[in-house]
GUSE-12413 format. One record per residue: residue in three letters; x, y, z of N, C-alpha, C, O in turn. Coordinates in steps of 0.1 Angstrom, whole numbers, plus 5000, padded with zeros to 4 digits. Last residue first. Layout:
BEGIN
R   r   nX   nY   nZ  caX  caY  caZ   cX   cY   cZ   oX   oY   oZ
R Ala    X    Y    Z    X    Y    Z    X    Y    Z    X    Y    Z
...
//
This chain:
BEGIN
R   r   nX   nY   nZ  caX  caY  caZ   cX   cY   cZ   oX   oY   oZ
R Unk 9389 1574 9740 9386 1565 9747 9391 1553 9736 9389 1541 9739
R Unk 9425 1593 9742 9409 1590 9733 9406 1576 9742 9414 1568 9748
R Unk 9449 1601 9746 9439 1596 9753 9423 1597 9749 9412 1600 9754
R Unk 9466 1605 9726 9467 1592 9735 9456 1592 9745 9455 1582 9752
R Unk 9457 1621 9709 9456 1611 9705 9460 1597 9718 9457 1585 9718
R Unk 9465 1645 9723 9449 1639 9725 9443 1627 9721 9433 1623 9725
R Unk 9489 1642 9724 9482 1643 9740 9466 1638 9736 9458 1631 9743
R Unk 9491 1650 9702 9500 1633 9703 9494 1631 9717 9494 1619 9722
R Unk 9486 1673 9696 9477 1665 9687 9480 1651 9698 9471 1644 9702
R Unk 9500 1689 9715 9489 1692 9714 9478 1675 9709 9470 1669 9715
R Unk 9522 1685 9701 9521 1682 9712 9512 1678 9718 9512 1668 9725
R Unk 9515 1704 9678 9524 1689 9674 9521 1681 9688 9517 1669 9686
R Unk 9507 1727 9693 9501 1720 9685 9502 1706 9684 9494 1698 9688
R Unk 9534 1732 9715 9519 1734 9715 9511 1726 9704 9508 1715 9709
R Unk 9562 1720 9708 9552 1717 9714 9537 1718 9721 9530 1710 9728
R Unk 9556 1733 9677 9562 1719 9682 9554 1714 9695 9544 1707 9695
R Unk 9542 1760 9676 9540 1744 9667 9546 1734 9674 9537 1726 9679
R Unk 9548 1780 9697 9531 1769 9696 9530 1761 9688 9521 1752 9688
R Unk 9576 1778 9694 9570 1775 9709 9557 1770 9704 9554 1758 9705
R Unk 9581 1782 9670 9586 1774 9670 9575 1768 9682 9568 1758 9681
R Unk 9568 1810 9671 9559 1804 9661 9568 1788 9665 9560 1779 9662
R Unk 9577 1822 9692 9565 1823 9694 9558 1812 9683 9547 1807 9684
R Unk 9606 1826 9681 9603 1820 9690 9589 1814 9693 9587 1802 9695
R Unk 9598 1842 9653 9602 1828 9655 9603 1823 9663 9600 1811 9661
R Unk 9584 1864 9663 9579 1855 9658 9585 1843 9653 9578 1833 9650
R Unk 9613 1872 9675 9599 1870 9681 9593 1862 9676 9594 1851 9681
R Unk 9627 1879 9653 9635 1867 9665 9619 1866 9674 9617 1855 9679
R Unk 9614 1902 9639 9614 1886 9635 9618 1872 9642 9615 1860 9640
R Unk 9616 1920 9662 9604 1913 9654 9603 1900 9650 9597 1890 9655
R Unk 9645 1922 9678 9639 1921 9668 9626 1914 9666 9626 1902 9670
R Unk 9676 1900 9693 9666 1913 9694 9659 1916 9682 9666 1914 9672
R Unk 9693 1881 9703 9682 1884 9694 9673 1892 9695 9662 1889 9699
R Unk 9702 1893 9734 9708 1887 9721 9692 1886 9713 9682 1889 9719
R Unk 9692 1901 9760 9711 1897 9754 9710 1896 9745 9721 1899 9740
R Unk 9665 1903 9758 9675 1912 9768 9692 1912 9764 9701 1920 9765
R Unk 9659 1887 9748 9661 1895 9737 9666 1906 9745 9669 1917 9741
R Unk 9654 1863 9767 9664 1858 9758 9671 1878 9751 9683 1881 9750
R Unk 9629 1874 9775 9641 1874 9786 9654 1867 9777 9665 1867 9782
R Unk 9614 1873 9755 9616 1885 9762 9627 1888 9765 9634 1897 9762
R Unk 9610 1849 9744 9618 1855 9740 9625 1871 9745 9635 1878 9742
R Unk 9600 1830 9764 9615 1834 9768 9618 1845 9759 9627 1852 9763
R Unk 9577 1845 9764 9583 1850 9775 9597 1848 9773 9606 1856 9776
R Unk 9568 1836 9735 9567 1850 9743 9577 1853 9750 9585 1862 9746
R Unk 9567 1813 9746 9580 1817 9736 9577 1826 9735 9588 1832 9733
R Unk 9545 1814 9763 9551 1806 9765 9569 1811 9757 9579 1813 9764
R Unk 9523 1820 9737 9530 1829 9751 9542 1823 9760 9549 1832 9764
R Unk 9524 1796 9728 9528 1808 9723 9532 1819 9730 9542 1826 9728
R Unk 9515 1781 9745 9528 1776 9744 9533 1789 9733 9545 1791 9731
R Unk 9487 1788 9750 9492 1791 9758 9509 1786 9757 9516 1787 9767
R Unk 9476 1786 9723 9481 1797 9725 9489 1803 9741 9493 1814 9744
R Unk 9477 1753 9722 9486 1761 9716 9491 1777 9719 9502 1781 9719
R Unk 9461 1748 9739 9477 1746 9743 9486 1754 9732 9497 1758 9733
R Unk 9435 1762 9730 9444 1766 9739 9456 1761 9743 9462 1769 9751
R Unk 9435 1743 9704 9437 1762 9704 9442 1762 9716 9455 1763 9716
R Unk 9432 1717 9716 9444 1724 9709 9444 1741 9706 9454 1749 9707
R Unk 9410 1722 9732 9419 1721 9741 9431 1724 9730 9439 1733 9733
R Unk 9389 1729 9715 9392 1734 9722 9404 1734 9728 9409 1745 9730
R Unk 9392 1701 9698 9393 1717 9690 9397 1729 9699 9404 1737 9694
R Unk 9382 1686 9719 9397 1687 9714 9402 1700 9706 9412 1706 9707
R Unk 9354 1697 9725 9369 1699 9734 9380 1697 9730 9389 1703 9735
R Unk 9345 1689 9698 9346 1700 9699 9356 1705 9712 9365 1714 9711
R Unk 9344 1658 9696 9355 1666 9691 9355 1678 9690 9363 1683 9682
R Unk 9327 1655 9718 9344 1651 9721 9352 1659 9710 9363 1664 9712
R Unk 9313 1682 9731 9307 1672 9723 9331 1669 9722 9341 1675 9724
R Unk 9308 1701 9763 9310 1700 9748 9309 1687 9742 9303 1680 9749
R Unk 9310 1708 9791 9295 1704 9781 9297 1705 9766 9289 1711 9759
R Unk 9341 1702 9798 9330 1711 9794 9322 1707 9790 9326 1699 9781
R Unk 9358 1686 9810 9349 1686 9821 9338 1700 9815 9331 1707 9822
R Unk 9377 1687 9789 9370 1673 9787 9356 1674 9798 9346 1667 9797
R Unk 9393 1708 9799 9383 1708 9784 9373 1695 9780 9364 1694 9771
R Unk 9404 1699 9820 9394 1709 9821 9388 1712 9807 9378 1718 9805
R Unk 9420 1677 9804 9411 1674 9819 9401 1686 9815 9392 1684 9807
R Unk 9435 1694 9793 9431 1686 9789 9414 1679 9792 9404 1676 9786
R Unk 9446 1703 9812 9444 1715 9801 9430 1704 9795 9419 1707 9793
R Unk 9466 1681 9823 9454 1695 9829 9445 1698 9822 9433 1697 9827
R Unk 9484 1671 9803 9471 1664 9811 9458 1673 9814 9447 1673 9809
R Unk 9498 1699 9801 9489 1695 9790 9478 1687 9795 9466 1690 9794
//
């Protein structure tokens, strides 16, 4: 997340337009993220649409978004 962070803060944007930034993308990269396990989870067990979108939707709220906010909030100037 630091990272993610970093490289949205090194864009020619305005501060709260990088954060806008940087939460879309941790979030959609923590959605893929439950993506993947759910892949490799739905090879054994929960198999289905809806076991998807619950992985995918638990993976980018908690700690993509929720995660998201508490990263940016700690590093404001």
């Amino acid at each position: 997340m630091k990272m993610l962070l970093n490289i949205c803060k090194n864009t020619h944007l305005t501060e709260k337009k990088y954060e806008y930034l940087f939460l879309l993308l941790n979030t959609l990269a923590w959605c893929v993220i439950g993506f993947v396990v759910w892949a490799i989870v739905s090879i054994f067990a929960f198999r289905g649409m809806e076991w998807m979108f619950t992985f995918v939707g638990y993976f980018g709220l908690i700690p993509g978004f929720i995660g998201g906010v508490v990263e940016a909030w700690r590093n404001e100037n």
